[in-house]
C-alpha positions, 0 to 999 in steps of 0.5 A, a space after each residue: 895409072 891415077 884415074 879421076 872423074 869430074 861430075 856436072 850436071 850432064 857430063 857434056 862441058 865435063 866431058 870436054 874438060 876430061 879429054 882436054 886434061 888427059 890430053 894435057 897428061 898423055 903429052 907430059 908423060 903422066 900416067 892420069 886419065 880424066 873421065 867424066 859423068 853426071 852428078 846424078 850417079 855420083 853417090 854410087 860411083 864414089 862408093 865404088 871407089 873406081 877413082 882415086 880422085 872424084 871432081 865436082 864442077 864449079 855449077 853443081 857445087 851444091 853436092 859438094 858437102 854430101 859428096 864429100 861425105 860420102 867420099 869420107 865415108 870411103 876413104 876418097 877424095 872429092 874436090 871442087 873444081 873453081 871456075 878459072 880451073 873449068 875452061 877449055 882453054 889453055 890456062 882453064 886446063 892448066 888450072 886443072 891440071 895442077 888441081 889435080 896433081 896437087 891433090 893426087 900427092 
């Protein structure tokens, strides 16, 4: 199983967003689960290496760099997530999805 975590603000939109994308992979028989948290935790939680791919939500784009550099620092991968990927709805989730296959390869 890939595991991945969205980071925003205060994990309430990322949480929706997570669930809907696990859904999304749960009904095309990939093995992905989706969580989110806070970006507040995020530093640490990237150097726990729990996940194979760490995602920052559109709005809290201004961590990016120093999670990137973290996640550089132990061998992970951070992304952004582009706002048309960061929509419950049907192509926000799909945007994501691809995002997140395209970057697990």
């Amino acid at each position: 199983m890939k595991n991945v975590l969205i980071m925003c603000n205060a994990g309430m939109s990322s949480s929706l967003i997570a669930k809907k994308a696990t859904e999304f992979f749960d009904n095309s028989n990939k093995d992905i689960n989706v969580e989110a948290t806070t970006v507040m935790e995020g530093e640490e939680i990237i150097k726990n290496g729990d996940y194979d791919l760490y995602l920052i939500s559109p709005q809290m784009r201004m961590h990016l760099k120093k999670f990137e550099e973290v996640g550089k620092d132990n061998n992970k991968k951070v992304e952004q997530i582009p706002f048309n990927a960061y929509a419950p709805t049907q192509s926000g989730v799909k945007n994501l999805t691809d995002i997140i296959l395209e970057a697990l390869k």
